[in-house]
C-alpha positions in Angstrom: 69.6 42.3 77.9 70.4 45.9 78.7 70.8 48.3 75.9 74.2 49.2 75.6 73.4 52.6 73.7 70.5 53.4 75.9 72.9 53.1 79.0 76.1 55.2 77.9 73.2 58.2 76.5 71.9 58.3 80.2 75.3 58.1 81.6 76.5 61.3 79.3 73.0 63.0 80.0 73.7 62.5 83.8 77.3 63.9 83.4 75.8 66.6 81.7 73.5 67.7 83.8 75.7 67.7 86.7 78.4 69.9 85.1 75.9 72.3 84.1 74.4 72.4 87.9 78.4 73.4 88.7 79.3 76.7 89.7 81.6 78.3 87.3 84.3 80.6 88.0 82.4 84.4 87.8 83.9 87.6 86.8 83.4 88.9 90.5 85.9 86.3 92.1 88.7 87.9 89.8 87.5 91.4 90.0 88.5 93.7 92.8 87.9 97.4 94.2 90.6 100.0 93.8 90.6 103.7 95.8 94.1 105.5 94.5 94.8 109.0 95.6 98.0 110.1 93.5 99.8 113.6 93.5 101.6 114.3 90.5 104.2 117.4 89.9 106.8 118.5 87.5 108.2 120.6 84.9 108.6 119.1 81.9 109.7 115.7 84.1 107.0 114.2 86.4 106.7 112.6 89.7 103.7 110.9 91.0 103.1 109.6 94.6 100.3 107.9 96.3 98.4 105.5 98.2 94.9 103.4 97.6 93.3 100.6 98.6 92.6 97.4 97.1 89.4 95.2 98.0 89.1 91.9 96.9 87.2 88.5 97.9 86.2 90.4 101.4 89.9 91.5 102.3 91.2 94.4 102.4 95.0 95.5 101.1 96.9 98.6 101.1 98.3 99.7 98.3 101.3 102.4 97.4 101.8 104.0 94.4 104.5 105.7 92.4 106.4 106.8 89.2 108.3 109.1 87.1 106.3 110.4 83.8 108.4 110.6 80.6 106.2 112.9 78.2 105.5 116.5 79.3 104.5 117.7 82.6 104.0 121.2 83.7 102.2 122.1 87.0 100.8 119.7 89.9 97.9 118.3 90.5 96.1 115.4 93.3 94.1 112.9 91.5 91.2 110.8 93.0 90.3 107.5 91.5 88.2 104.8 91.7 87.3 101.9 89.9 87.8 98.2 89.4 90.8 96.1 89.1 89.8 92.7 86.6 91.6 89.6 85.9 93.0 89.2 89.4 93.6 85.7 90.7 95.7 87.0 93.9 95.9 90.2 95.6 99.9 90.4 94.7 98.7 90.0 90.8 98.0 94.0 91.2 101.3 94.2 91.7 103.6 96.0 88.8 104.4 98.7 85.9 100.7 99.9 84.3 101.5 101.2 80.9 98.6 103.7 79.5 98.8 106.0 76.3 96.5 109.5 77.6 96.4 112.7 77.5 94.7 115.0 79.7 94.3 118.5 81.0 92.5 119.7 84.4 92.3 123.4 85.4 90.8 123.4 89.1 89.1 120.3 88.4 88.4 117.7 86.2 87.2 114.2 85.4 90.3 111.4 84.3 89.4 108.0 83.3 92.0 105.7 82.9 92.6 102.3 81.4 95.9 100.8 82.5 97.5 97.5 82.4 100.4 95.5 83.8 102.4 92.6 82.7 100.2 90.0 84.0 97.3 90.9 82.7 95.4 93.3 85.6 93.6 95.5 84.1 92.4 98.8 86.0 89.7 100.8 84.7 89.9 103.9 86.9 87.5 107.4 86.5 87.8 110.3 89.2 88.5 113.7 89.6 91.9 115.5 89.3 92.4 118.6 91.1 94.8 121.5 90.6 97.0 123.2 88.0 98.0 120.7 85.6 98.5 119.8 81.5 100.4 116.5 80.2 100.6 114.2 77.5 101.7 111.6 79.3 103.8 108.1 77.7 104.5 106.9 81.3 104.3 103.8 83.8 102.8 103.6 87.1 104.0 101.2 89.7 101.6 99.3 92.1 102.8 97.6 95.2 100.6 95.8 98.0 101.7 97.3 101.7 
C-alpha cells in the first residue's frame, strides 16, 4: 500500500524545488539607462528643453524633453545627466510629467542629482553636471516623451 502522506510530501518537495530552480523577474529587466541633456532659462519663469536617450533590454530609444518651471528662475544654464530609470515594464512607461521638490545653485559648474517621478511609477535617479549662470528653487514638472 503506498503511503498517501509520504506521496503528497514528495510531490510538494518536487514542486518546490522546481519553483525555486525558476528564474525570477530581476531588477535589471525593469531598469533602464537614461543620458538627458536639458537647457534651462528664465527670469523669474523657466523653460527647459532637451533631448536624451533611453537604453533598455538592449534597445535603444530617443527621448525629448521639456517644461515650464513654476518657482524662481533667474539666469540659464545646460545640464548633463545620467543615471538609471527603475520600475519600467515598457519603454513608453518613461513616458510623462516627473514631479521633484529641489533646489539647487551652479555658478560655472556644478554637480545636480535628481530624484524624479511620474504617474506610473518610473522613477529616475539622475546625477551630472550643470553648467552656466543659474539659481532656482524649483516646484516644477518635467515632461518625457519617447521619439
Amino acid at each position: 500500500m503506498i503511503n498517501r502522506r509520504g506521496l503528497i510530501f514528495a510531490a510538494g518537495a518536487l514542486c518546490s524545488a522546481a519553483l525555486i530552480g525558476m528564474p525570477a523577474p530581476s531588477l535589471a529587466q525593469s531598469t533602464g539607462n537614461v543620458e538627458i541633456k536639458i537647457v534651462k532659462g528664465g527670469w523669474f519663469v523657466g523653460a527647459q528643453a532637451g533631448n536624451g536617450v533611453l537604453r533598455f533590454r538592449g534597445r535603444t530609444y530617443g527621448l525629448g524633453v521639456g517644461g515650464l518651471s513654476a518657482g524662481l528662475t533667474f539666469g540659464g544654464s545646460v545640464t548633463e545627466l545620467v543615471g538609471s530609470a527603475r520600475n519600467l515594464r515598457r519603454p513608453s512607461d518613461i513616458e510623462g510629467v516627473y514631479t521633484a521638490i529641489g533646489a539647487g545653485a551652479a555658478v560655472a559648474g556644478g554637480a545636480r542629482v535628481l530624484q524624479l517621478q511620474n504617474s506610473r511609477g518610473v522613477i529616475l535617479l539622475l546625477r551630472g553636471r550643470q553648467v552656466g549662470l543659474s539659481f532656482d528653487l524649483d516646484l516644477s514638472g518635467i515632461s518625457i516623451s519617447l521619439r
